[in-house]
Every structure is written in C-alpha cells, then in structure tokens.
C-alpha angles and dihedrals in degrees: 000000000000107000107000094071086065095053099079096051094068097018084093077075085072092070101051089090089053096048092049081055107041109070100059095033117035117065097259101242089057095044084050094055100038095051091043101057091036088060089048106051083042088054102043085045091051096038082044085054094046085052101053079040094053081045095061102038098053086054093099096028105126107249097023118166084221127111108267086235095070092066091055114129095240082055097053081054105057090051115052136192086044115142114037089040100034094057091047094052087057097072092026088057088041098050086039094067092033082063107041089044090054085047100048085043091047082056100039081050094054099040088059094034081052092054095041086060100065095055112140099028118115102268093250124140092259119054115202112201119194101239143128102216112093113235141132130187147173105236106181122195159163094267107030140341105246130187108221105206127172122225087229090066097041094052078057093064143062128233097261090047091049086054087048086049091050091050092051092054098041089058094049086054093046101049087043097235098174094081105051087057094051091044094053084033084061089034081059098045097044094052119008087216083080102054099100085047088066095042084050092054093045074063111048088040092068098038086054089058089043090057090047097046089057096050091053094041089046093222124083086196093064100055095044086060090049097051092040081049106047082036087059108040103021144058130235129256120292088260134028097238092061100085109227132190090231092058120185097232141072097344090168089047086058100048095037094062088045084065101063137050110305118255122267108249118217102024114126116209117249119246101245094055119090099258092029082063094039092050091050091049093046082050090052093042080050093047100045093048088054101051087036091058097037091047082043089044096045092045100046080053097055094055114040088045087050087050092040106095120239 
C-alpha cells in the first residue's frame, strides 16, 4: 500500500488549472460536466483513503472490533504509515460524513420547506408567489419540476426579459443542474482541495442555462439585460443547490459572454493549447487517484484477510 494511500488525498490539487480555465474556455456544458465528475471521482477516491487510513489505525486500538491478527507485527509491516496517520484519519472521516450528510439533509430540508410553500398554488409549471421581494428559482421533485417566481421579479421585467427568465429556468429543470451542484457541493465537503472545482461549476452551470435561454429567446442580448436586471434588484435561491436566475457569482463574467458570439459545443480543446494541457492533467490526477486507492484498497484486502483466523 505504503505511499500510494496518501496520493488521492491532495491529487484533487491536479484540477485547479483546469478550473481556473474552464470556465472561459470550455462550452459550459462541457466545462459542468467535466469538473463534476472530476470532483466526484477526487472526493470518493480520498474519503475511500481516509477510510483504509481510519482501518489501520484502529488495529491496535484497545477494544477494537477488529480480528487480533490484524495487529500482528508482520501485519504493521506490510502496511506502513500506520499509526500517526491512522489515528488522525479516524476524527477527519469521521468529520468528513458528519459534513456531507448535514449538506445532502440541509438540501433535502429546503427542498421540502421550498414545496410546502406553494400549498395552496394551481399545480402549473410556473408558481407565482405574492411577494415583494424579487427572486426566481428552479425547485425539482418527485412529483414535478416547478419554476418559483415572486411577483415582485417578475413586475421588474418585460415581457421579453420574463421569458428570458422562464427559458433560463427551464434549462436549469431540464439538465438537471441540480445535481451537479449538490455532487461538487458533497465533493467540497468531502476534501477542501475541491473546493474551487464547485465554485467553477456554480458558475458554468449558469452559464450552460444562459446559453440555452438565448437560444430559445433568440436574442443574447436579452438574456444579458435579464440576468444584469434580476443580479441588481433580486436575491438567489434558499440554498445554493437550487439553481436560481438571480445567481450569487460572477454576474459580469455572464453577461459579458452573452455578449459576445456563443461557444462552439463539442468541440474538445487541443492539447497544446493552455486548457487542452490543464484538462489532460486533471484526467491523469483523476486517474492516478483512482488506480492509487483501488491498488491501496486491494492490498490492504489481501493482507488483513491473510492475517484475519479462520
């Protein structure tokens, strides 16, 4: 096992070029899927390496649940970097799931709070709620996909801006982007290092339902007044997995690409070109995190079962 069980903890370090990159080069829906399931692989492979950690360092802990071979000394050998790091793993795994399971129950709670709250509405696609207070935002579930949107946001728009509005969140419904921000949300919460990968991916999330609202609209222009609108007079969803029109982020950076020519999709970036080089090399850290925790995984197997008494 030796060194290896140690490389996926700080690999997620290999897609911060590629993060910094993304975002401006990549077509967003590209750059939102690449980073996300970058994050996700980076964080199962280092929570996977806390966990063989946590294994070995509880062997020798009085009043383990463990077999009594597996403290044996020939055991201790063949696994090295046992005890200092061992015993650490122990309180950072567990404050690892104590935060990704707050995280993934805040969301499930809003999610809830955020349907209760339209008791009451028809049950249409688009739920209008009487209040003041600007705001639009995409809310998914079991039972329907439905766009919250406040009377007071929709009186700051024209008609060709609220349809603007309705296309963006309709784009955010139908990709499913709500996912992507809980996954890199989790990924976050499960190794700081990847922690610019998820605000990357707010980012390119939004910038993948602004591409599509202006296809739909017809006008980029449109769209770019909207979003400067709703960023200017409004606030964000109740969580920040819910994806919302009035986004907190780089509100300059969205309205400034939809001022210019939209991306080419499909196109994958050469090699030799800055983010062509940054998204190989956060393939390889990926990679490389991967084979390091299953070789550390399957080894550990083989000798602790080979220690473990019939």
């Amino acid at each position: 096992m030796g060194v290896f069980v140690f490389l996926p903890l700080v690999l997620p370090l290999t897609a911060w070029p590629v993060a910094r990159l993304a975002g401006h080069h990549l077509h967003p829906r590209t750059a939102t899927w690449l980073l996300t399931c970058a994050a996700a692989v980076l964080a199962v492979c280092s929570t996977l390496c806390l966990a063989l950690l946590m294994v070995v360092g509880t062997a020798q802990l009085p009043g383990n649940p463990l077999p009594d071979g597996w403290s044996d000394p020939e055991v201790r050998e063949a696994v090295p970097y046992d005890e200092v790091a061992g015993r650490a793993a122990i309180p950072a795994l567990l404050a690892v799931i104590a935060s990704c399971a707050s995280a993934a129950w805040r969301h499930r709670r809003v999610r809830r709070r955020s349907r209760r709250a339209l008791t009451g509405l028809p049950a249409t696609p688009v739920a209008v709620l009487p209040d003041e207070a600007p705001y639009a935002y995409a809310l998914p579930g079991s039972r329907g996909d439905r766009i919250v949107v406040s009377t007071g946001m929709l009186a700051a728009l024209t008609s060709r801006e609220r349809r603007a509005l309705f296309a963006h969140e309709r784009a955010h419904l139908a990709g499913g982007h709500h996912r992507f921000l809980l996954a890199v949300q989790l990924a976050a919460r499960a190794n700081p290092f990847l922690r610019p990968l998820r605000s990357v991916v707010v980012y390119t999330a939004e910038r993948w339902a602004d591409e599509e609202a202006a296809a739909e609209v017809g006008s980029r222009r449109t769209v770019a007044v909207a979003i400067g609108k709703a960023a200017l007079i409004g606030r964000g969803a109740p969580l920040g997995t819910l994806a919302s029109f009035a986004a907190v982020g780089p509100v300059p950076s969205r309205v400034a690409a939809l001022l210019e020519p939209a991306p080419a999709s499909g196109r994958w970036p050469s090699v030799f070109t800055a983010v062509g080089m940054a998204t190989w090399g956060a393939a390889a850290g990926t990679t490389v995190s991967a084979l390091s925790s299953a070789n550390s995984a399957v080894t550990l197997f083989f000798i602790l079962h080979a220690a473990t008494p019939l």
